[in-house]
C-alpha positions as CSV (number, residue, x, y, z in Angstrom):
1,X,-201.7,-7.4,114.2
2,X,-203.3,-10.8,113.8
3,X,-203.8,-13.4,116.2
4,X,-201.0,-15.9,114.7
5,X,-198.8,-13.1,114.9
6,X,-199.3,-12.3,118.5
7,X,-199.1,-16.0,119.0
8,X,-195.8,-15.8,117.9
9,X,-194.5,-12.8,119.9
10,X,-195.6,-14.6,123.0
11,X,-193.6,-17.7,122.3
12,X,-190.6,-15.5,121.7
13,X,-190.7,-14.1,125.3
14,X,-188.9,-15.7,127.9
15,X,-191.0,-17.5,130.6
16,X,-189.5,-16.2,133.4
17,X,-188.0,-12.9,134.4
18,X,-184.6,-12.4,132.9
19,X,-182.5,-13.1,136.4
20,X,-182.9,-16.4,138.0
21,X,-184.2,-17.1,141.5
22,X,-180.8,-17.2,143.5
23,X,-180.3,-20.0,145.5
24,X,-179.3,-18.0,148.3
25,X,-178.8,-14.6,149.2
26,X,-175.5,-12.8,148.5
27,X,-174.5,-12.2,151.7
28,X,-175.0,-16.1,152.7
29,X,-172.7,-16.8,149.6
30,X,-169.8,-13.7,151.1
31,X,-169.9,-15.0,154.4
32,X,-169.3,-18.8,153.1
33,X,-166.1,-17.4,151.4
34,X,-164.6,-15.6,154.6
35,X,-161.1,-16.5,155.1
36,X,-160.3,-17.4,159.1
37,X,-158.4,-14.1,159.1
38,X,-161.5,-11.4,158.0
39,X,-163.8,-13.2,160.1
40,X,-161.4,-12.4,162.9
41,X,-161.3,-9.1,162.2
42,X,-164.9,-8.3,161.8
43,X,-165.6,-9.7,165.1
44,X,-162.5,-7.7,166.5
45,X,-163.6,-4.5,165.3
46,X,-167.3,-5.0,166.7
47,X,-165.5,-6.1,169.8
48,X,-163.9,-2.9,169.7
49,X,-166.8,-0.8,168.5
50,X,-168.7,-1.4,171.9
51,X,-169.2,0.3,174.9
52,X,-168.6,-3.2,177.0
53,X,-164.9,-2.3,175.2
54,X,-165.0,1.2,176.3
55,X,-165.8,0.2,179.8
56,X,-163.8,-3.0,180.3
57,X,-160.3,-0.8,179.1
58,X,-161.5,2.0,181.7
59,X,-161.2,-0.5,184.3
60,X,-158.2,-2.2,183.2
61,X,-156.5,1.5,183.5
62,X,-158.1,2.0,186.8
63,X,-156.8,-0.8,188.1
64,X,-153.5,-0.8,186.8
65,X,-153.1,2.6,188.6
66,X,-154.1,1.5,191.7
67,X,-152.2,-1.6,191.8
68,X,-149.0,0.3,190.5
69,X,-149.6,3.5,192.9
70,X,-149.1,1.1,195.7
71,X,-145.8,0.6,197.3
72,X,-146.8,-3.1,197.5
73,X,-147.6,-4.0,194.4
74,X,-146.3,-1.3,191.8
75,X,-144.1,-3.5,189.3
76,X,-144.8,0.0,186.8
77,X,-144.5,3.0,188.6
78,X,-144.8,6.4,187.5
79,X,-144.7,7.6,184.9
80,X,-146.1,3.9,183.5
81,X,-143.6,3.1,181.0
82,X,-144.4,-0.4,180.7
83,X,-148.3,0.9,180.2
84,X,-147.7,3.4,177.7
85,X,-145.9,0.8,175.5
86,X,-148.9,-1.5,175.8
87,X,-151.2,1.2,174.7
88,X,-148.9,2.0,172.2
89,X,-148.9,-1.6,170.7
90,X,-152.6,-2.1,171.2
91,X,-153.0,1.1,169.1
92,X,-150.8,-0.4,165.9
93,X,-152.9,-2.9,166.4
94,X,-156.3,-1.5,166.3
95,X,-155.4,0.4,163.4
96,X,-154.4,-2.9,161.5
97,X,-157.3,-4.6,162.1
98,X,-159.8,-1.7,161.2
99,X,-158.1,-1.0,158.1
100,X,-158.4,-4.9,157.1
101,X,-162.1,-4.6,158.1
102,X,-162.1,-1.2,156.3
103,X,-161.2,-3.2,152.8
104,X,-163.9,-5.3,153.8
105,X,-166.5,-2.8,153.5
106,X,-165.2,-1.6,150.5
107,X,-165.1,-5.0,148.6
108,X,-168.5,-5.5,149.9
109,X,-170.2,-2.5,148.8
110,X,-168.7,-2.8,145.8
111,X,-170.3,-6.3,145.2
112,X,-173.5,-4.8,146.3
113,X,-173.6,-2.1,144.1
114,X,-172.9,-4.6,141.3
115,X,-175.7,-6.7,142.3
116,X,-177.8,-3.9,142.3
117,X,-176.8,-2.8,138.6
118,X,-177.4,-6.7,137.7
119,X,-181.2,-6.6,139.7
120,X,-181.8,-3.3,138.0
121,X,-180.7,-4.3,134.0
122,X,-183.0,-7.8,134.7
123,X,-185.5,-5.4,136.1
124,X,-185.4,-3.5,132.7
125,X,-185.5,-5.7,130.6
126,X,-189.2,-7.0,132.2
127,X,-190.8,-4.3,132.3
128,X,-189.4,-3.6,128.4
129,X,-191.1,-7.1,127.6
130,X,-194.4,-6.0,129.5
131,X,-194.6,-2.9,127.7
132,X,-194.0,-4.7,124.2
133,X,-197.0,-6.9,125.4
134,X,-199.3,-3.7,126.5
135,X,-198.4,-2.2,123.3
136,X,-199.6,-5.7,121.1
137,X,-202.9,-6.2,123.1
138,X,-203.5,-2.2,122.5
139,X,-202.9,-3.3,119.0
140,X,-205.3,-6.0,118.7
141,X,-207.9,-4.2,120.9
142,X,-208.1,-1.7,118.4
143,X,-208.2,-3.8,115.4
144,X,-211.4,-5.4,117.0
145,X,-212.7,-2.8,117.6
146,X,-212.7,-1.5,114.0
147,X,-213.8,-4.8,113.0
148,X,-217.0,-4.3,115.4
149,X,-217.3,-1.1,113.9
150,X,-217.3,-2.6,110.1
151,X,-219.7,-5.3,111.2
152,X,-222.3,-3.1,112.6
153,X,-225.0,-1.8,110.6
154,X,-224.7,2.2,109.6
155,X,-227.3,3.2,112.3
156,X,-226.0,1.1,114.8
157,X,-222.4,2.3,113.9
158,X,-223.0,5.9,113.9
159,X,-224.8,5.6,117.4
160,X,-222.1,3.8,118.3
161,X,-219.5,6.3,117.5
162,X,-221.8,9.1,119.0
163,X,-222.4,6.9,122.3
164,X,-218.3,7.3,122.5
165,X,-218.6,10.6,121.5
166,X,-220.5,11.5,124.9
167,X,-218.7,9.3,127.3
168,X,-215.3,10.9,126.2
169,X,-216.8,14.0,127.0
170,X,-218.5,13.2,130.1
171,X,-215.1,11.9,131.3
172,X,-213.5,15.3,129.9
173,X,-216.1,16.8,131.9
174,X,-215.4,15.2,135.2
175,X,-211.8,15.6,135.2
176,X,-212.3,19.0,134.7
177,X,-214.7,19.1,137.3
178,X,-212.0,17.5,139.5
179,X,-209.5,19.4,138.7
180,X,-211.5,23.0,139.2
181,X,-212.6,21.2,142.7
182,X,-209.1,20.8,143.7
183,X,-208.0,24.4,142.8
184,X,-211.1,25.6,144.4
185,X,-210.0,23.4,147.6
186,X,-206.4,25.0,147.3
187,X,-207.6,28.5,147.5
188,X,-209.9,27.5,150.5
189,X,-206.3,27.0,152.5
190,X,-204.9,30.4,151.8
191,X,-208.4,33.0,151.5
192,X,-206.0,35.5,150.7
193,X,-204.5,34.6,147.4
194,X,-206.1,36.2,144.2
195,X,-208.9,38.3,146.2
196,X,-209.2,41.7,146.4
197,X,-209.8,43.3,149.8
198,X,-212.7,43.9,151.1
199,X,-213.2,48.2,151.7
């Protein structure tokens, strides 16, 4: 590849990656677009969803059946009629509002999940333009290279090629090295393996 051609290919790339910088984050942008009645509920159902709920009803109970055990004061007595249809309508309720919060975990992670598709394709398709651009400079790199080569006087060429010659095997030779130290360090952890017994 010549230079005016990779010239080229760089001008064709986009100068930024392939999703914009948001502005702000998605869930900034969700929770300007809450309508009075799901921002309610959310805060309902975390009400709810807390042991200060859990403990403040306890009381309530407590005390409504020691204010309605007493002769004094019982406007409910036993068996709690007027209780069991609060419960009863606080219970519709509760199940009201977590459903609407419910569909508001659903429509969220459904936008998230299409964000995520949207951050992976953009993802994609940068790395697909860095690899084009590994794959030109390898290009290039090599056509230099065999220009050097061409340039070089015989000699000079063939101890070139033979200088290459011995560092690709000197590398061969330490990753094999490497590789037979790593086994040998495997089969330090278990003495056993592959060795006969000793009579």
């Amino acid at each position: 590849m010549s230079s005016e051609n990779f010239t080229a290919f760089l001008r064709r790339l986009p100068s930024g990656s392939a999703r914009p910088s948001p502005e702000s984050t998605w869930h900034e942008r969700a929770k300007s677009q809450l309508t009075l009645g799901e921002r309610s509920a959310d805060r309902l159902r975390n009400a709810m969803g807390s042991w200060g709920f859990v403990g403040g009803f306890v009381l309530f109970m407590a005390a409504w059946w020691m204010l309605n055990t007493a002769k004094t004061t019982a406007w409910d007595p036993y068996p709690f009629i007027l209780l069991n249809l609060f419960l009863s309508m606080l219970a519709g309720l509760q199940g009201a509002i977590l459903l609407i919060a419910a569909k508001r975990q659903d429509a969220i992670a459904a936008a998230l999940a299409q964000h995520d598709f949207d951050t992976n394709v953009a993802a994609k398709a940068d790395i697909e333009a860095l690899l084009e651009i590994n794959r030109r400079q390898l290009e290039m790199i090599a056509e230099l290279q065999g220009i050097a080569q061409q340039l070089l006087p015989p000699r000079a060429r063939d101890a070139a090629r033979a200088a290459g010659t011995r560092m690709a095997a000197e590398k061969e030779a330490e990753v094999q090295e490497a590789v037979t130290r790593a086994a040998d360090e495997a089969g330090g952890d278990h003495p056993q393996a592959g060795r006969p017994e000793s009579a």
